[in-house]
Structure formats: C-alpha cells, structure tokens
C-alpha positions in Angstrom: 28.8 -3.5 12.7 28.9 -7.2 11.2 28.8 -7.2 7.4 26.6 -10.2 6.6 28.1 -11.9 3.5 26.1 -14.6 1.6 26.0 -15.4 -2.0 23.3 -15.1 -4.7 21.6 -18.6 -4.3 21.5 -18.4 -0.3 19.8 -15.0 -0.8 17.4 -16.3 -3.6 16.9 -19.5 -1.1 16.1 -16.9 2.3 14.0 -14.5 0.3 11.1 -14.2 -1.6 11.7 -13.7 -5.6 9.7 -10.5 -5.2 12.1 -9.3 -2.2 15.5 -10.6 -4.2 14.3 -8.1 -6.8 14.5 -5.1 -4.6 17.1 -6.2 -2.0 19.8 -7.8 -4.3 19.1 -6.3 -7.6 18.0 -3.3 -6.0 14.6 -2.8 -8.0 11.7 -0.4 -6.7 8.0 -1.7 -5.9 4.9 0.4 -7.4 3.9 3.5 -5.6 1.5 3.0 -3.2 1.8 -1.0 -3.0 3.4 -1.3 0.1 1.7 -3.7 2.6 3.8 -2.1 5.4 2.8 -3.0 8.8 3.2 -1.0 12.1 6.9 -1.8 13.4 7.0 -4.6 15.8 8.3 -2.9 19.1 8.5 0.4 17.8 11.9 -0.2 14.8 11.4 -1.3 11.5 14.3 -3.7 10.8 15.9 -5.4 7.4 13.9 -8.1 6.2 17.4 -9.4 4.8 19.1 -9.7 8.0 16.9 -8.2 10.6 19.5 -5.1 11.6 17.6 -2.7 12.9 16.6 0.8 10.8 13.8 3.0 11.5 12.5 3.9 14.9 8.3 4.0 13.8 8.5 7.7 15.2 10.5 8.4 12.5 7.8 7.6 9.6 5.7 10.3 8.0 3.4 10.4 5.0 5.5 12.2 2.3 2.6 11.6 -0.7 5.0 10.1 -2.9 3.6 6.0 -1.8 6.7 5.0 -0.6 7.2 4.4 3.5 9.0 7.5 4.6 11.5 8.3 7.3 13.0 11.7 8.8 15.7 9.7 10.0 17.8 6.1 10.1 18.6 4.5 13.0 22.7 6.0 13.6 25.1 3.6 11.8 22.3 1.4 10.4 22.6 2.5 6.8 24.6 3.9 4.0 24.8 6.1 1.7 26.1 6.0 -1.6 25.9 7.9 -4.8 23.3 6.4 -7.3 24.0 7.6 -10.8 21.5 4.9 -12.6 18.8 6.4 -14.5 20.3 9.1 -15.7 19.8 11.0 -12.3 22.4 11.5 -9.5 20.6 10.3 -6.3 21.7 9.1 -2.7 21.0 5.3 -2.6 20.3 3.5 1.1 22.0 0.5 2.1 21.6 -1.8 4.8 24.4 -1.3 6.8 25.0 -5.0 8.0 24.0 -7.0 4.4 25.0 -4.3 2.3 21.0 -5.0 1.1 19.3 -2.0 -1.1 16.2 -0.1 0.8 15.6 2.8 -1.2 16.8 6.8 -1.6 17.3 9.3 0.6 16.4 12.8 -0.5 16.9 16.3 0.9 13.4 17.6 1.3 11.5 16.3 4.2 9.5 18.3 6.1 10.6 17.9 9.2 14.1 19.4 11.3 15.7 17.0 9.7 15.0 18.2 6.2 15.8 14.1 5.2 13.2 11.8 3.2 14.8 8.4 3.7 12.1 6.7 0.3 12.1 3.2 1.3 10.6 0.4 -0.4 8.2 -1.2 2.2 8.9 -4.9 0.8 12.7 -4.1 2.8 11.2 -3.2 6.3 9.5 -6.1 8.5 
C-alpha cells in the first residue's frame, strides 16, 4: 500500500481543525456526536486520504456512541499498542496516511469477537 506522507501545515491546510484534532493529534470526539452518514457505495473510507476501511456491512450498534465495526477492510489498518492514559489498548491506524481512527477492542458480538471504536469525524 502507498504511505501518504505530508507535513503538519498541508494536513492543517486539507482538514478541518476539528478533524486535525483527531486524525493528527489523535484526539476522541464526544460519545454519541458522530454525524456519520451511510457509506457512499457501501465502504467507509479515510477522510484523510480516502483509502478505503469499512465495508457498511461491517457496522453494528455497540451502545458505547462511537461507529462500530466487526471488521476492517484486509490491509487497510493497523494496529499498534496504545499505552496513553494509563490503559494498554490497541490503537487503529490508517494504513495509507498513518492517520488515527480510533481502538480496536476484543469484545464484539459478532464471529469476529472485534469492536473496531472509530471516531465518526475519520470515516466519509
């Protein structure tokens, strides 16, 4: 896959301040204040870079008011060991910009048993 590299001030200049926050300095939104849309053609992609993420059959309500997934796209993220907080947690990355989407957990309810916790403000 293509690693898109850009620095700070062409990210700040492509993306809203609100989206910088979460993408680049990989801040949460509130619960429950995503403005989510259905996926256009069926795959949410990365509002960064537009790599494509999450097929729409792949979303579930999880309760928790963040957009949930079962599964990523293969090869479209990654995963990496979050230790901020004072929690260890599995952080999501986009796999092209390297752009922060959220946390995956290990307790979805579906085969899968994955909770990919996305911030909404990520996917377009």
């Amino acid at each position: 896959m293509k690693h898109i590299t850009r620095t700070d001030e062409e990210w700040k200049k492509m993306l809203t301040p609100e989206e910088y926050k979460v993408l680049r300095e990989k801040g949460t939104e509130a619960p429950f204040s995503s403005k989510l849309k259905p996926a256009e053609n069926g795959v949410y992609s990365c509002v960064a870079c537009g790599n494509p993420l999450f097929k729409e059959d792949a979303k579930f309500d999880s309760g928790t008011g963040w957009p949930s997934f079962d599964q990523a796209i293969p090869g479209s993220v990654e995963e990496v060991v979050d230790t901020s907080r004072g929690m260890i947690r599995t952080e999501v990355l986009c796999a092209s910009c390297g752009s922060h989407l959220g946390h995956v957990f290990d307790d979805g309810p579906t085969e899968t048993h994955r909770r990919y916790c996305m911030n909404g403000i990520c996917l377009g």
